[in-house]
LUMSEBA-971948 format. One record per residue (C-alpha): x, y, z; residue in one letter; residue number from 0. Coordinates in pm, 1 decimal. Layout:
N
<site><east>X</east><north>Y</north><up>Z</up><res>A</res><n>NUM</n></site>
...
// end
This chain:
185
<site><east>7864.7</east><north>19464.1</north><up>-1207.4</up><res>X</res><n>0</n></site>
<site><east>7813.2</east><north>19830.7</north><up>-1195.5</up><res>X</res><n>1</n></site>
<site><east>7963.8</east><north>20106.4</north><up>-1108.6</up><res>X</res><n>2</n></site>
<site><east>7645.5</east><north>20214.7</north><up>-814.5</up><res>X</res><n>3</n></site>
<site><east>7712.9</east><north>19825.4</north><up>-697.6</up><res>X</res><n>4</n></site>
<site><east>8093.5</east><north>19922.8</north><up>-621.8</up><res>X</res><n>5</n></site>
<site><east>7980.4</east><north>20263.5</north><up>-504.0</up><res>X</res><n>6</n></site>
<site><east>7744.7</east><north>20075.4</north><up>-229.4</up><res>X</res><n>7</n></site>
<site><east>8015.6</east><north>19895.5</north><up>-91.2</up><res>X</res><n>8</n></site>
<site><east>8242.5</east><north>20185.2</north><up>-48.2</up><res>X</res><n>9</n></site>
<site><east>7968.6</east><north>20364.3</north><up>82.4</up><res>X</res><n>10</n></site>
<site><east>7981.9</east><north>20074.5</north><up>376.2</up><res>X</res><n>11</n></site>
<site><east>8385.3</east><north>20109.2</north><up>392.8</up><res>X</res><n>12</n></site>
<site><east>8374.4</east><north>20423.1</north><up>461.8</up><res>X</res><n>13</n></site>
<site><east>8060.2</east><north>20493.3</north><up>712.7</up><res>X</res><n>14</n></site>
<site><east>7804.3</east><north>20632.9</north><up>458.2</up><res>X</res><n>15</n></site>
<site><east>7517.0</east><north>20414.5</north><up>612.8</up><res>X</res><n>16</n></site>
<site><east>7264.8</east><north>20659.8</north><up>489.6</up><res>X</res><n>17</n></site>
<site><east>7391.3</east><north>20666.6</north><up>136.9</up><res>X</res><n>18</n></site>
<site><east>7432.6</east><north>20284.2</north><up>155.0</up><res>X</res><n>19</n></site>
<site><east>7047.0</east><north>20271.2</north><up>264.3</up><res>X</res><n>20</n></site>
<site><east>6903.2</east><north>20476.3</north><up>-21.4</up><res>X</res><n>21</n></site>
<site><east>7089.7</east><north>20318.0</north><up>-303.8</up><res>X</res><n>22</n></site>
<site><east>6966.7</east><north>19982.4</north><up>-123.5</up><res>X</res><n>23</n></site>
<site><east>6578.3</east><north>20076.6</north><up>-122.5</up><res>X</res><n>24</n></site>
<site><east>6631.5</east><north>20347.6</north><up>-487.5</up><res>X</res><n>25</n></site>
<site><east>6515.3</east><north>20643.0</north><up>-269.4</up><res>X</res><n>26</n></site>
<site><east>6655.4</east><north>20988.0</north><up>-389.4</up><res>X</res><n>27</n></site>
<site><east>6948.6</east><north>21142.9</north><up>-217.1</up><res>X</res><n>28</n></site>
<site><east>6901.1</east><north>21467.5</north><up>-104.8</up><res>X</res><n>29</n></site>
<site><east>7177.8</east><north>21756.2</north><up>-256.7</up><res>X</res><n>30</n></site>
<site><east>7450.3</east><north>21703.3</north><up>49.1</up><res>X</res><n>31</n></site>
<site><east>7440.8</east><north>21322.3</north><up>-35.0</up><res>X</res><n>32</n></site>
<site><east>7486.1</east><north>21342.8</north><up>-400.2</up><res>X</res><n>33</n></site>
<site><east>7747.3</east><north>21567.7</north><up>-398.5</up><res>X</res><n>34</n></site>
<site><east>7931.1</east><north>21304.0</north><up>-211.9</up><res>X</res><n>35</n></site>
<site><east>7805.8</east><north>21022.4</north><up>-448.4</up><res>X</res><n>36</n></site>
<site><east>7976.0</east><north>21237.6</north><up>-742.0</up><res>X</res><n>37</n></site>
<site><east>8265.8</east><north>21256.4</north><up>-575.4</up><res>X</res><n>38</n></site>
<site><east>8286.5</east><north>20872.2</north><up>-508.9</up><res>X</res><n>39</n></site>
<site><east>8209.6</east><north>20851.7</north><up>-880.2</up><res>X</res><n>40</n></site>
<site><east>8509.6</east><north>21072.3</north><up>-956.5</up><res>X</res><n>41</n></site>
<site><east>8733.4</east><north>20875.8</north><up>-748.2</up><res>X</res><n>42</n></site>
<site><east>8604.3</east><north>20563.1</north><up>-931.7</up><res>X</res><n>43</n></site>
<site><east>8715.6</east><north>20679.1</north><up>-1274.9</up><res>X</res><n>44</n></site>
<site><east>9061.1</east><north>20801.7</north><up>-1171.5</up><res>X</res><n>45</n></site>
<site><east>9128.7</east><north>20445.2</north><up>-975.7</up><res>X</res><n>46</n></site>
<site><east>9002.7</east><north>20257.8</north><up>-1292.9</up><res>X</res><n>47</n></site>
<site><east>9278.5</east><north>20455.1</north><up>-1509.0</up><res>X</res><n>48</n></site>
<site><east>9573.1</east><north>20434.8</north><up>-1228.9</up><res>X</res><n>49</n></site>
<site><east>9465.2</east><north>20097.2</north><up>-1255.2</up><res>X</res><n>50</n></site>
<site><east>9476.8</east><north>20034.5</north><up>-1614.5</up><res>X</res><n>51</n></site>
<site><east>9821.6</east><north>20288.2</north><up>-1670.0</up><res>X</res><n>52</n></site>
<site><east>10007.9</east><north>20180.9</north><up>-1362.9</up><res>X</res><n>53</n></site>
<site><east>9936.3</east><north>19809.8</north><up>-1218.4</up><res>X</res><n>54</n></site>
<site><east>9737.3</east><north>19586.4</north><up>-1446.9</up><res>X</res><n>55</n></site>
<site><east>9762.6</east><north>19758.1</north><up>-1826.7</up><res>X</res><n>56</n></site>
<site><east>9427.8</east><north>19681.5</north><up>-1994.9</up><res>X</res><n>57</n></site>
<site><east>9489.1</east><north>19484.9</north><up>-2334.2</up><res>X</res><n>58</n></site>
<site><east>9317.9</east><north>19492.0</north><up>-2680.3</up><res>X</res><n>59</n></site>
<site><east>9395.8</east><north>19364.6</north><up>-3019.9</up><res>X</res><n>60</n></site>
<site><east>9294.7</east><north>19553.7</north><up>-3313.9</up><res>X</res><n>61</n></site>
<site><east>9326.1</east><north>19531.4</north><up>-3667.8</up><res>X</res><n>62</n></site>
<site><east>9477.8</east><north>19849.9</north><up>-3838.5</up><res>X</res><n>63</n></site>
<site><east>9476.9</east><north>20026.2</north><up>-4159.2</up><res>X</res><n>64</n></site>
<site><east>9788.9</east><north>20175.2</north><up>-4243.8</up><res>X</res><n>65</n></site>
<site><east>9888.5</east><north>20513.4</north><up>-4440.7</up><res>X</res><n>66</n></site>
<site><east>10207.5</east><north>20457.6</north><up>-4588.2</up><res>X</res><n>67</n></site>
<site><east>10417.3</east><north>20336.8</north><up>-4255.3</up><res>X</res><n>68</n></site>
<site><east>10293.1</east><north>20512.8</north><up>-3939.4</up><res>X</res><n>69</n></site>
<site><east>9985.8</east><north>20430.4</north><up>-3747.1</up><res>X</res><n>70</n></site>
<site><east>9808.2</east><north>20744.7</north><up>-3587.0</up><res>X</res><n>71</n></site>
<site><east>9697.1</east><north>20728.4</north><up>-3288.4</up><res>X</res><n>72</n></site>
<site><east>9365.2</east><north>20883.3</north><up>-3327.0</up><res>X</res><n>73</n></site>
<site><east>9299.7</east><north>20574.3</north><up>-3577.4</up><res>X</res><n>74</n></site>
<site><east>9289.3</east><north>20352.3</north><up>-3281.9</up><res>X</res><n>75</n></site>
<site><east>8975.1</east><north>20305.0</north><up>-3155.8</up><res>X</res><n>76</n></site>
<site><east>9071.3</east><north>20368.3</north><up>-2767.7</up><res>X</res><n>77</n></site>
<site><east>9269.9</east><north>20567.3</north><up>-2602.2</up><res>X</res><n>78</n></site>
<site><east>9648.1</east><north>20412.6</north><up>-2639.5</up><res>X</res><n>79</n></site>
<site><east>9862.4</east><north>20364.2</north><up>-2325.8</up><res>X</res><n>80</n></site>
<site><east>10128.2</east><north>20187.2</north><up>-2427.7</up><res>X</res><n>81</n></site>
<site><east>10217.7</east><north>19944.4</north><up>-2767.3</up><res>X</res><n>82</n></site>
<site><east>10344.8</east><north>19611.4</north><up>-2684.4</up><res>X</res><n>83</n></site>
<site><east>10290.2</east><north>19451.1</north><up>-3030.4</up><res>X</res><n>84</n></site>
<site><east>10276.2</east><north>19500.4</north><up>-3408.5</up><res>X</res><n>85</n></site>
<site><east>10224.1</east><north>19209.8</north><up>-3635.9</up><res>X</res><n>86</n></site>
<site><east>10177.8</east><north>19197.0</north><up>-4013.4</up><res>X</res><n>87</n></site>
<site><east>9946.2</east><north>18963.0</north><up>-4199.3</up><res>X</res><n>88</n></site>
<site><east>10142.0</east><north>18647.9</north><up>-4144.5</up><res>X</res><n>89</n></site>
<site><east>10178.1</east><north>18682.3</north><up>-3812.1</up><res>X</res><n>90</n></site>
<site><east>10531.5</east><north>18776.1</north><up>-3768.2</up><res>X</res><n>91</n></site>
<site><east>10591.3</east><north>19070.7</north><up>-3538.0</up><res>X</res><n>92</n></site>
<site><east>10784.4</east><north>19407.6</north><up>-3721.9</up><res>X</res><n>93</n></site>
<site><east>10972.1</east><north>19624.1</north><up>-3572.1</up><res>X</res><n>94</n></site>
<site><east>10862.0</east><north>19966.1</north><up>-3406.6</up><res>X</res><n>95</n></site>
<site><east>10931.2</east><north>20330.3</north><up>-3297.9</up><res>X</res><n>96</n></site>
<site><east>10692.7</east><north>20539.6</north><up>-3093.4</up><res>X</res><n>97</n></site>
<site><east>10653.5</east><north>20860.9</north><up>-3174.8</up><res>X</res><n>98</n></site>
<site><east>10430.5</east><north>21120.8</north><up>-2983.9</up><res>X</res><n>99</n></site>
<site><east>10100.3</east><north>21076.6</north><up>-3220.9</up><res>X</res><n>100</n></site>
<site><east>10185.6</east><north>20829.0</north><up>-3409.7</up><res>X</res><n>101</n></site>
<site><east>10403.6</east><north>20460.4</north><up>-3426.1</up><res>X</res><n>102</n></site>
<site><east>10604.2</east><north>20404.5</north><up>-3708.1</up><res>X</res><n>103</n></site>
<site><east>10642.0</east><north>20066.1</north><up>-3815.3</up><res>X</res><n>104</n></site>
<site><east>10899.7</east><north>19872.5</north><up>-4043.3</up><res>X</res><n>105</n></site>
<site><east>10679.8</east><north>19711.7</north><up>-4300.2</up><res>X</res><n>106</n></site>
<site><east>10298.1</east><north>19697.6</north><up>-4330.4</up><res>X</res><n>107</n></site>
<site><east>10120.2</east><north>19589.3</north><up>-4009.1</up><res>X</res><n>108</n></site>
<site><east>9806.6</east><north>19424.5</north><up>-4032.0</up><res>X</res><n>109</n></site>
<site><east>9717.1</east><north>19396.1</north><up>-3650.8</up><res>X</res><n>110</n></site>
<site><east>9787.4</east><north>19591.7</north><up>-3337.1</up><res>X</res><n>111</n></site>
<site><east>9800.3</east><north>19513.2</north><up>-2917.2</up><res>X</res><n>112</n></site>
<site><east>9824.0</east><north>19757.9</north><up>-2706.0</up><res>X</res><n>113</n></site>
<site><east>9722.9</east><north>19868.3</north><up>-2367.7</up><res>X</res><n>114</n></site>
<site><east>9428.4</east><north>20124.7</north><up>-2308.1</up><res>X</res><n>115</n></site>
<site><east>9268.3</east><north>20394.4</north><up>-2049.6</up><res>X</res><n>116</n></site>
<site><east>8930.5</east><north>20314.4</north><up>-2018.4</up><res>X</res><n>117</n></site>
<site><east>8638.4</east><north>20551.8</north><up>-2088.9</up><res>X</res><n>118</n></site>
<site><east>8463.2</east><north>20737.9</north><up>-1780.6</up><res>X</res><n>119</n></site>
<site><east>8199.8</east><north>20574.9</north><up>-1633.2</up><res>X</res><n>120</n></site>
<site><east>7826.9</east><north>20655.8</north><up>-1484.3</up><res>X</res><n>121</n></site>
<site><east>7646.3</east><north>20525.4</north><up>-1180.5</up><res>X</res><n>122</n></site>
<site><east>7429.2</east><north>20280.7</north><up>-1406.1</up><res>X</res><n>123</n></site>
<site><east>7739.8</east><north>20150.8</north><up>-1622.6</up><res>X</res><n>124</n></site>
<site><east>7887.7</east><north>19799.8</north><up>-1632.7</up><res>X</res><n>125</n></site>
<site><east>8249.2</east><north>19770.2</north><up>-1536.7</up><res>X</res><n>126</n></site>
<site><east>8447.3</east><north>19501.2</north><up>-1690.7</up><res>X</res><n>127</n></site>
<site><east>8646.7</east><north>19330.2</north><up>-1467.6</up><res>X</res><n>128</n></site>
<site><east>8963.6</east><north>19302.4</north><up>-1669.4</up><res>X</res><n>129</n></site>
<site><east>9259.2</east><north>19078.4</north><up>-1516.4</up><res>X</res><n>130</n></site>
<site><east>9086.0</east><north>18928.5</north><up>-1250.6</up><res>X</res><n>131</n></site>
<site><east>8944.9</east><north>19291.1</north><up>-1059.0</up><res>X</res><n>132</n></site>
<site><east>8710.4</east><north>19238.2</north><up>-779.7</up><res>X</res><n>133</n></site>
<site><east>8416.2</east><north>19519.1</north><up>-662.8</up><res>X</res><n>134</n></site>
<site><east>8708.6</east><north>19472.8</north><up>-375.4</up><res>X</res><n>135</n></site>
<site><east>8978.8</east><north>19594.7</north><up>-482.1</up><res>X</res><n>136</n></site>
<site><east>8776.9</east><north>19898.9</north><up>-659.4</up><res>X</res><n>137</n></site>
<site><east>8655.5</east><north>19973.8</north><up>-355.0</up><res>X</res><n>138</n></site>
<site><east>8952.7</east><north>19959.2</north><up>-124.3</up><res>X</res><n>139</n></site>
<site><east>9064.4</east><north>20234.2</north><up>-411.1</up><res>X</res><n>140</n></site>
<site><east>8800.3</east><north>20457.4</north><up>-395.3</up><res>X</res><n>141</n></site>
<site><east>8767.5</east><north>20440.1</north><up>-18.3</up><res>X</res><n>142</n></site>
<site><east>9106.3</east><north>20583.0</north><up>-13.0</up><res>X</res><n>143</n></site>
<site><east>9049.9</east><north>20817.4</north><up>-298.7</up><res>X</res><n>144</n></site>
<site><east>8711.8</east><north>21022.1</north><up>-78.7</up><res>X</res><n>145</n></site>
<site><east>8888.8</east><north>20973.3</north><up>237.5</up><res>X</res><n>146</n></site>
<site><east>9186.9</east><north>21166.0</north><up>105.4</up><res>X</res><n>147</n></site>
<site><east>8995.0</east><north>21445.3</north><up>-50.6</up><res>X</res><n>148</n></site>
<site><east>8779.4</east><north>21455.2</north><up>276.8</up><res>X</res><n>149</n></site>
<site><east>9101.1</east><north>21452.4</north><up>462.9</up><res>X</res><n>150</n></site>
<site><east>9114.5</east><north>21184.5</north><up>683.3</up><res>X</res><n>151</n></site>
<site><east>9416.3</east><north>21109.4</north><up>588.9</up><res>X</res><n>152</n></site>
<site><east>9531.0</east><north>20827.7</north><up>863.2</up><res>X</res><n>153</n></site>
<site><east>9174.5</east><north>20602.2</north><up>726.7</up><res>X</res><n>154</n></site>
<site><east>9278.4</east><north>20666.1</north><up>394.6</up><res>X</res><n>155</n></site>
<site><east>9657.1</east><north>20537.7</north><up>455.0</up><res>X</res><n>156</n></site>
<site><east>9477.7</east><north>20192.6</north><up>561.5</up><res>X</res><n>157</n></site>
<site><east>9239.9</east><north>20175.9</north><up>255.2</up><res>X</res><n>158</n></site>
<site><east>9526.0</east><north>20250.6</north><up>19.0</up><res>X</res><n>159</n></site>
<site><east>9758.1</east><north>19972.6</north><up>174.1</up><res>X</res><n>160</n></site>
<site><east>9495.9</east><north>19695.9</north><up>101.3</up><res>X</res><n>161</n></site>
<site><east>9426.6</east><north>19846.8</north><up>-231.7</up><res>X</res><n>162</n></site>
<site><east>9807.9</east><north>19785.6</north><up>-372.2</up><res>X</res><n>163</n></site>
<site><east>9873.1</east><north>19522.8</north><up>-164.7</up><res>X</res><n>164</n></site>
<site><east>9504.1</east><north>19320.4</north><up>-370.0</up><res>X</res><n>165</n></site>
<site><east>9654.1</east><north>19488.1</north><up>-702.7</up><res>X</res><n>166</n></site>
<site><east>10017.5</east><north>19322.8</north><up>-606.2</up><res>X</res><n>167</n></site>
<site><east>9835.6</east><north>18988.8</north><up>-546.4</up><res>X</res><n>168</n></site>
<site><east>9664.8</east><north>19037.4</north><up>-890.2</up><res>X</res><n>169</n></site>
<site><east>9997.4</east><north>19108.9</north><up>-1085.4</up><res>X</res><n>170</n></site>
<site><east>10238.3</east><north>18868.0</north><up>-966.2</up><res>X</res><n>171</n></site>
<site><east>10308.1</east><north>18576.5</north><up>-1193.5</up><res>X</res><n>172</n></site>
<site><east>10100.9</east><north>18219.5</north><up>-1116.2</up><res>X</res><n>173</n></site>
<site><east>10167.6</east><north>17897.1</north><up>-1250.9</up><res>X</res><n>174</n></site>
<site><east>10428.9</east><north>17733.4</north><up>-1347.9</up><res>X</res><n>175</n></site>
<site><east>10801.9</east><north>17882.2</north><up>-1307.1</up><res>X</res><n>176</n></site>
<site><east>11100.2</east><north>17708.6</north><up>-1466.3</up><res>X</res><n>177</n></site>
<site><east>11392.2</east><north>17772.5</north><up>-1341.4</up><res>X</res><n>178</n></site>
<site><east>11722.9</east><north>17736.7</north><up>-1553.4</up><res>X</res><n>179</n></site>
<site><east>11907.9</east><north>17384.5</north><up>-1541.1</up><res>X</res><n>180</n></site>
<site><east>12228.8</east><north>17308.8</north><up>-1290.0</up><res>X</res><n>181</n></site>
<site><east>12541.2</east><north>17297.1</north><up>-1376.4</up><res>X</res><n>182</n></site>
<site><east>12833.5</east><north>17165.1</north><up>-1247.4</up><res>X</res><n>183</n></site>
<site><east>13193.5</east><north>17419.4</north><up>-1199.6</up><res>X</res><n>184</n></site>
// end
């Protein structure tokens, strides 16, 4: 999927028929037209990071080299959101601290997980749909997103509502839950 695929469909969320039409047949878009395709664009790289720093954290695993016992940041080869785990070569998870630049760990890690902003994308780009993201739920985003910065404010309430209420759907747990034994007073 790319990005001009999820662009399309908000261009038919949001009444851009002739937009919609042009992309459909690859005509050119005339200056008033692209200016509103880069803004759609913009809005579709900062809903890709809100989504991947605030509702469904975008994972890697990484092996790391390590300079005495701190791990830059910079060394990493995306841009770090949060760490949720350092493990050394056996396996076994160490111990911690985050520091501004850096993460200081108790003994010498091997391998890193942590969670990641994605890079900006183009028009022609591939997205990777990460946790189970539809062109949806992009869209409902970035339909909110243009509206807001055209300011149509009561359209974009709507599109925002569906867009956290697809992301809730996304995040909450599935299978099986266990629930702790009874127990008799």
């Amino acid at each position: 999927m790319t990005v001009k695929e999820i662009i399309k469909l908000v261009c038919e969320f949001v009444g851009e028929s002739e937009i919609f039409s042009k992309f459909s047949q690859d005509s050119t878009l005339n200056e008033v037209e692209q200016e509103k395709v880069d803004r759609m664009l913009r809005c579709f790289n900062l809903v890709n990071q809100e989504i991947a720093s605030d509702y469904l954290p975008f994972l890697t695993k990484e092996n790391v080299e390590m300079k005495g016992d701190i791990i830059n940041f910079a060394d990493l080869s995306k841009r770090l959101v949060n760490i949720y785990e350092v493990r050394n070569r056996f396996g076994m998870s160490l111990k911690f601290k985050l520091f501004p630049n850096y993460v200081e760990v108790a003994g010498k890690a091997k391998s890193v997980t942590y969670s990641f902003l994605p890079d900006e994308k183009g028009l022609e780009d591939d997205v990777e749909m990460m946790c189970g993201l539809s062109e949806r739920v992009y869209a409902y985003g970035i339909a909110s997103e243009y509206l807001l910065i055209d300011g149509v404010s009561e359209d974009a309430e709507i599109w925002e509502s569906r867009f956290k209420e697809s992301l809730f759907m996304l995040s909450r747990r599935r299978g099986e839950h266990i629930l702790p034994k009874r127990r008799w007073l």
